[in-house]
C-alpha positions as YAML, in Angstrom:
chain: A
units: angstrom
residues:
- id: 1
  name: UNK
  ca: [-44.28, 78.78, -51.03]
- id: 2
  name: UNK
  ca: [-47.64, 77.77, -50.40]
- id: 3
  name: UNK
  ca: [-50.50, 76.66, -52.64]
- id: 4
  name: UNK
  ca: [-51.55, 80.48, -52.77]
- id: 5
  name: UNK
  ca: [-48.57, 82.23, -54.06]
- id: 6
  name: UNK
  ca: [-48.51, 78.99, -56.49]
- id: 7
  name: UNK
  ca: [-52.18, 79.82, -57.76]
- id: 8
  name: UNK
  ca: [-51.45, 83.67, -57.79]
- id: 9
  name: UNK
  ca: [-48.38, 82.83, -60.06]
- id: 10
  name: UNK
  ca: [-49.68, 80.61, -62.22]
- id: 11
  name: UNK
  ca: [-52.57, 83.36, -62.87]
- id: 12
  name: UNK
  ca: [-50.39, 85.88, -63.89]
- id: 13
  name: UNK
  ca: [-48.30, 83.28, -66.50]
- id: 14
  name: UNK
  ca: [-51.88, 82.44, -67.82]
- id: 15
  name: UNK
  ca: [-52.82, 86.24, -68.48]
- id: 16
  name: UNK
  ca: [-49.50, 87.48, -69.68]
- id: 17
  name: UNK
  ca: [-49.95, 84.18, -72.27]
- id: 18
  name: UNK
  ca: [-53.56, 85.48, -73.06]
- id: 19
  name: UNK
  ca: [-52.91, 88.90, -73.49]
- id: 20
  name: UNK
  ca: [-49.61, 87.69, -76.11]
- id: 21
  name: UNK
  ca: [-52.02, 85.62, -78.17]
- id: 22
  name: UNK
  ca: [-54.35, 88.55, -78.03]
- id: 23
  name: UNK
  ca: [-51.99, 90.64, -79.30]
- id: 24
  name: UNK
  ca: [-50.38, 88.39, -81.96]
- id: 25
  name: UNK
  ca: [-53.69, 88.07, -83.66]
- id: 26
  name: UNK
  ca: [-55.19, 91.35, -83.94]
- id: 27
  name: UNK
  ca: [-51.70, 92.56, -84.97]
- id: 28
  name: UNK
  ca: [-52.08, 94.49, -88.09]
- id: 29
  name: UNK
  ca: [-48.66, 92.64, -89.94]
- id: 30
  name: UNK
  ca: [-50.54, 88.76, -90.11]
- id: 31
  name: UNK
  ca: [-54.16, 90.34, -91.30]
- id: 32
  name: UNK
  ca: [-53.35, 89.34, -95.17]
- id: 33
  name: UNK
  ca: [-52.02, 86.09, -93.59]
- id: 34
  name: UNK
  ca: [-55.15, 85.08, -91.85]
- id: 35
  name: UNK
  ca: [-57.41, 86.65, -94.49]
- id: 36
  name: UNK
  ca: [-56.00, 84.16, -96.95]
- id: 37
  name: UNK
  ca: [-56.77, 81.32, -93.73]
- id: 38
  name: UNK
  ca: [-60.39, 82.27, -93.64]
- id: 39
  name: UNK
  ca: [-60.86, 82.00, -97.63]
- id: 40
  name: UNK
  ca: [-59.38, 78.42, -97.71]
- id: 41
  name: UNK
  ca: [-62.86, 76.84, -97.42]
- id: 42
  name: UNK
  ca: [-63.86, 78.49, -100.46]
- id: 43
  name: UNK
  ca: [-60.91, 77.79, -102.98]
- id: 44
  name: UNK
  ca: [-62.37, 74.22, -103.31]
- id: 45
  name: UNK
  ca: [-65.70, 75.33, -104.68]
- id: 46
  name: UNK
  ca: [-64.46, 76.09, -107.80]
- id: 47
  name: UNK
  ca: [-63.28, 73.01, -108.62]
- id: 48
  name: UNK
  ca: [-66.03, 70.70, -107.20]
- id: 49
  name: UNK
  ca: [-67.92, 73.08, -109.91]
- id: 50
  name: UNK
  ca: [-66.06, 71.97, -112.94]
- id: 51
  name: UNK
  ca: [-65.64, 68.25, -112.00]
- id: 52
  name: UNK
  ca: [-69.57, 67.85, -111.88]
- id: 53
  name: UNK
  ca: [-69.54, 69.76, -115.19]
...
């Protein structure tokens, strides 16, 4: 094999492995998963407030 058919390969792995991680995060069964993720930063706030209380 030359350094071609290497490259052309090695694209393909690389798009098939993009368009799974595409897939596996706009997947409708981990939205309340990463919903609860992108909240995280604000379920400190709360009790910052009541320490400087």
């Amino acid at each position: 094999m030359d350094q071609g058919i290497v490259g052309s390969i090695f694209t393909v792995i690389v798009f098939v492995c993009f368009i799974g991680i595409v897939w596996w995060a706009f997947s409708g069964r981990n939205k309340q998963k990463f919903d609860e993720a992108a909240n995280l930063p604000f379920a400190d706030e709360e009790k910052e407030k009541s320490k400087e209380d």
